[in-house]
TORPA-839284 format. One line per field, with one value per residue: residue number from 0; y, z, x of N, C-alpha, C in turn. Coordinates in nm, 2 decimals. Atoms other than C-alpha are relative to their C-alpha. Layout:
REM TORPA-839284
n (NUM;...)
n.py (Y;...)
n.pz (Z;...)
n.px (X;...)
ca.py (Y;...)
ca.pz (Z;...)
ca.px (X;...)
c.py (Y;...)
c.pz (Z;...)
c.px (X;...)
END
This chain:
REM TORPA-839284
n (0;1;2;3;4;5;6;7;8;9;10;11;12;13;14;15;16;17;18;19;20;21;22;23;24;25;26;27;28;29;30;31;32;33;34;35;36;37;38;39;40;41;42;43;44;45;46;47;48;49;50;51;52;53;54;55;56;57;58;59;60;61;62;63;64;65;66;67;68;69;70;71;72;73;74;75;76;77;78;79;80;81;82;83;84;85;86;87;88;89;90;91;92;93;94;95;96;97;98;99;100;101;102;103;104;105;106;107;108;109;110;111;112;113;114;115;116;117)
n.py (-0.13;-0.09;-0.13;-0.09;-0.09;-0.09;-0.07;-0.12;-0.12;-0.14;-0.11;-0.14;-0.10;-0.09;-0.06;-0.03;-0.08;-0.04;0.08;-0.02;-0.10;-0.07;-0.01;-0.01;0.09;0.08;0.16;0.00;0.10;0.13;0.09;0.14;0.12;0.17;0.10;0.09;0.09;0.04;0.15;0.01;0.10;-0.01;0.00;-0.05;-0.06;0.00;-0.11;-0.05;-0.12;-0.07;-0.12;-0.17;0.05;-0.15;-0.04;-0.12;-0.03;-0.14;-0.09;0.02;-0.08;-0.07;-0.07;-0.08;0.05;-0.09;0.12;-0.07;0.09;-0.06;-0.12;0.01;0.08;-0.10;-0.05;-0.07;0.03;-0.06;-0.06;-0.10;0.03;0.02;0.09;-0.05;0.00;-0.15;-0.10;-0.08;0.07;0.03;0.08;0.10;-0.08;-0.03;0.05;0.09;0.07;0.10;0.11;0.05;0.15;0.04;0.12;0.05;0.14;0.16;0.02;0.08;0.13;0.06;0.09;0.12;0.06;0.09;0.01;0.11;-0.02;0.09)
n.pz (0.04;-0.02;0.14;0.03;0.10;-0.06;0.12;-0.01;0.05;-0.01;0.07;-0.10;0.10;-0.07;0.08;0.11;-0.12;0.02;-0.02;-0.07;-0.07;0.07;0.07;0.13;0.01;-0.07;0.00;-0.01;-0.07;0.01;-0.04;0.01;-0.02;-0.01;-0.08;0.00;-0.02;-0.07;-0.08;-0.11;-0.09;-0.13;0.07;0.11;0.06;0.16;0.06;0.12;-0.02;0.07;-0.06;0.12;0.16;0.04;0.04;0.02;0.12;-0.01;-0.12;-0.16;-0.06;0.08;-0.06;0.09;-0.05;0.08;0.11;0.06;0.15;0.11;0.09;0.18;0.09;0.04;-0.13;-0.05;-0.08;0.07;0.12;0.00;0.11;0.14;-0.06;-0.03;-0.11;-0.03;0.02;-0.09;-0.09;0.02;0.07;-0.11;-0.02;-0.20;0.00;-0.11;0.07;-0.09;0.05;-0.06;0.01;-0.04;-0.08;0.08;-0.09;0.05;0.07;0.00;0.00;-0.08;-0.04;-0.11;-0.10;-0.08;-0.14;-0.10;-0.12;0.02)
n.px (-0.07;0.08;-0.07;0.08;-0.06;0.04;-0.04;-0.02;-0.03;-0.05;0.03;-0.07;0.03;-0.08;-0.04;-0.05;-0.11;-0.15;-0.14;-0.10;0.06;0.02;0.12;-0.07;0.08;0.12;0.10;0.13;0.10;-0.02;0.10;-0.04;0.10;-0.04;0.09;0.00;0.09;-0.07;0.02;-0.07;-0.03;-0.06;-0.15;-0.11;0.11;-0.04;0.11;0.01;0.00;0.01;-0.05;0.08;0.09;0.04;-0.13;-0.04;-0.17;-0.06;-0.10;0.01;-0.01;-0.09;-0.12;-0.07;-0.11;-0.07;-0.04;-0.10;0.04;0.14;-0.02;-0.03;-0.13;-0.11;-0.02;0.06;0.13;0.13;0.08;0.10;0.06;-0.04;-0.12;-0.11;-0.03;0.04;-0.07;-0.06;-0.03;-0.11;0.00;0.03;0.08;0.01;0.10;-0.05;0.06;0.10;0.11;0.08;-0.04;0.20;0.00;0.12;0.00;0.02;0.16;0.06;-0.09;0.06;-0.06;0.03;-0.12;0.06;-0.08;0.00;-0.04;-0.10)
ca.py (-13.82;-13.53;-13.28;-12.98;-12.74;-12.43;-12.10;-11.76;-11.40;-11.11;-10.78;-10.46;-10.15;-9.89;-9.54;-9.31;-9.13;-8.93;-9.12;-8.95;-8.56;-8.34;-8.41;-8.47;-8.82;-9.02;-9.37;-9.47;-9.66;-10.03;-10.28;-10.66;-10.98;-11.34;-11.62;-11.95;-12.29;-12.53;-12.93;-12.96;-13.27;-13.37;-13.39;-13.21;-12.93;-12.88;-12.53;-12.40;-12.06;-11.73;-11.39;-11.05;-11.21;-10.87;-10.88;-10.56;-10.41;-10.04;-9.88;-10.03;-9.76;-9.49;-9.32;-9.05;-9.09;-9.00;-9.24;-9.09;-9.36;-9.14;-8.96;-8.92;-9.14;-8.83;-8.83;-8.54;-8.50;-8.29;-8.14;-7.85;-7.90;-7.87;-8.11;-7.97;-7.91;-7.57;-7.27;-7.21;-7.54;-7.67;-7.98;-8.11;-8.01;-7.87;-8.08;-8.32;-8.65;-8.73;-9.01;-9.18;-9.54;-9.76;-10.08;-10.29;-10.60;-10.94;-11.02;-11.26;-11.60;-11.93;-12.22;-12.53;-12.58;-12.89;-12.93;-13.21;-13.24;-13.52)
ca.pz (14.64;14.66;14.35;14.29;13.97;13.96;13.72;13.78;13.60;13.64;13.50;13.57;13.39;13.45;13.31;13.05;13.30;13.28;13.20;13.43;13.65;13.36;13.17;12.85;12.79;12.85;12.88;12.74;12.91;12.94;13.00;13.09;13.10;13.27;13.32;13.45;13.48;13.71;13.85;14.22;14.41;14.74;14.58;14.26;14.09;13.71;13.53;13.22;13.19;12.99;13.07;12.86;12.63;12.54;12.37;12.50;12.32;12.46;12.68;13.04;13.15;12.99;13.14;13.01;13.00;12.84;12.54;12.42;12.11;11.96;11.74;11.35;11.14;11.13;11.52;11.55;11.77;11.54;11.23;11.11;10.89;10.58;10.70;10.80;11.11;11.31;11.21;11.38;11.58;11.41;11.27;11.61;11.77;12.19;12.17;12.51;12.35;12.58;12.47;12.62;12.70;12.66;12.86;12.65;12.83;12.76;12.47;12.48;12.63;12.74;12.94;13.17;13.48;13.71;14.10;14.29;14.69;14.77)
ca.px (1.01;0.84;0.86;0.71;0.73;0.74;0.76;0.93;0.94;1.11;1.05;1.29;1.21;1.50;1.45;1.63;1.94;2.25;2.55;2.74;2.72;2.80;2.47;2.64;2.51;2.17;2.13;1.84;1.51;1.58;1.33;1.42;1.23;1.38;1.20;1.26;1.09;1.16;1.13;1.24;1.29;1.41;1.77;1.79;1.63;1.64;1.55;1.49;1.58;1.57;1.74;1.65;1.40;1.32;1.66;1.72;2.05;2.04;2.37;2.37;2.57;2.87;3.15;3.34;3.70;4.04;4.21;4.53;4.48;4.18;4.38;4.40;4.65;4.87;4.85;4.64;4.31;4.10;3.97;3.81;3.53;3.70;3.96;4.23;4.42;4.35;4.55;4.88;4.90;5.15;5.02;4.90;4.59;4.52;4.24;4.22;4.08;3.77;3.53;3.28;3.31;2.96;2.88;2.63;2.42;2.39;2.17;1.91;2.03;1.91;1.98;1.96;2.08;2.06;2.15;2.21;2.22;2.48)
c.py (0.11;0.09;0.09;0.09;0.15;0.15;0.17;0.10;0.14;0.11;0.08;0.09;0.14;0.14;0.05;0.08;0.06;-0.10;0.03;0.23;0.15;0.00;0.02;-0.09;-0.06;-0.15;-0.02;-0.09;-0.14;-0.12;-0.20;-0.10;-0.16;-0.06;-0.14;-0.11;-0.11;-0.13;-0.01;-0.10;0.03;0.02;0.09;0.08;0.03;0.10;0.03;0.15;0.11;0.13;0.07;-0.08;0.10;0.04;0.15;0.04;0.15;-0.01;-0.02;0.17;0.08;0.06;0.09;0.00;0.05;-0.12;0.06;-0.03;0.06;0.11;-0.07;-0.11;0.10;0.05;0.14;0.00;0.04;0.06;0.03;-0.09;-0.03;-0.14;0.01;0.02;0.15;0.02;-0.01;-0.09;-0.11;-0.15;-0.12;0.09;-0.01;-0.09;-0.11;-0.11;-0.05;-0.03;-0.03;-0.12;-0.09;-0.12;-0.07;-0.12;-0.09;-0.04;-0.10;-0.14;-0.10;-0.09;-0.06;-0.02;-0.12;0.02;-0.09;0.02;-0.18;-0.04)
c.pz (-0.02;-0.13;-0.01;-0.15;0.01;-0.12;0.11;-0.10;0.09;-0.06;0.03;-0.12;0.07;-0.08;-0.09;0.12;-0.07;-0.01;0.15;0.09;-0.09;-0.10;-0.11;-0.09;0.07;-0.05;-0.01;0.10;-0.02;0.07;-0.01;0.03;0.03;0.03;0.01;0.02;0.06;0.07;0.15;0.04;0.12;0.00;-0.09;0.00;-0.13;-0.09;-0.11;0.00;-0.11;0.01;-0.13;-0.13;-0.04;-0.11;0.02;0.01;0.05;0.11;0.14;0.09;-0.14;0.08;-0.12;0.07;-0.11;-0.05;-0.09;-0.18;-0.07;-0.13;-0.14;-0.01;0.00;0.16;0.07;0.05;-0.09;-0.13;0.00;-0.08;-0.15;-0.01;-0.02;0.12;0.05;-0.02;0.13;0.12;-0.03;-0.08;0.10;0.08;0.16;0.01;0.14;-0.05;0.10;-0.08;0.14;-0.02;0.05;0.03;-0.09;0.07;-0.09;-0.11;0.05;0.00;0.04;0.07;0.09;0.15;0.15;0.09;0.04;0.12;0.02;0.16)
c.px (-0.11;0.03;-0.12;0.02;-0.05;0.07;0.02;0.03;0.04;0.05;0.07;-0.04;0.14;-0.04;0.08;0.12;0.09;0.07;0.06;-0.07;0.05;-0.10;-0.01;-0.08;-0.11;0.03;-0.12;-0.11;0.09;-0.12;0.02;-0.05;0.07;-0.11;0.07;-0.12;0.09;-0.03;0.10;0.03;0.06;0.15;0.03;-0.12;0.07;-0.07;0.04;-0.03;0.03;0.08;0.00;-0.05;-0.06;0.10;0.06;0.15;0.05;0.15;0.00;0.07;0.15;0.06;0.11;0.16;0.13;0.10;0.09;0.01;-0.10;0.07;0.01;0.12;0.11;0.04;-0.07;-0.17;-0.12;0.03;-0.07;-0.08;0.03;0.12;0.17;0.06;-0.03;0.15;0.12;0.03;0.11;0.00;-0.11;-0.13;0.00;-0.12;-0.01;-0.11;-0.04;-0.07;-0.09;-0.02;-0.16;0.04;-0.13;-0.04;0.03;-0.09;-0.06;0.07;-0.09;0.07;-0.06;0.10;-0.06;0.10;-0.03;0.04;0.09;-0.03)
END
């Protein structure tokens, strides 16, 4: 039986970006680190593996979008400062409820995984 072992990493570094093409939101840097380790055979191979051991936690990506559900308890979209509804709208505000919807990665995971050839 033949076996070999064998160790891999991989690094990605993505910058800081736009969300999206109105230049509203950034996504911040992101920097990601896997590694595995690894026993091969002629038949099986068996790794021990890591993915974002950096734990990194920032914003994969964001999209801006429209969610009718963002309103107040009383059904309205907004408030002034003082908290109140704007003047003259009757109770209900012209407001068009856009958000921005965030994608978060995977935190820090591990695991094993074995293959057999049959």
């Amino acid at each position: 039986d033949d076996r070999s072992i064998y160790v891999r990493g991989d690094l990605s570094f993505r910058d800081a970006q736009f969300a999206d093409a109105t230049n509203q939101a950034i996504t911040p840097e992101q920097t990601k680190l896997n590694m595995q380790v690894g026993l091969q055979g002629d038949r099986y191979t068996l790794e021990l593996w890591g993915r974002n051991l950096t734990n990194e936690d920032a914003p994969s990506a964001a999209y801006r979008d429209v969610f009718f559900t963002n309103a107040l308890p009383d059904g309205t979209f907004y408030r002034t400062p003082t908290g109140t509804t704007p003047a003259g709208s009757g109770g209900r505000s012209t407001f068009f409820p856009w958000r921005y919807s965030v994608s978060y990665p995977v935190l820090r995971e591990f695991g094993v995984t074995f293959r057999y050839k049959f």
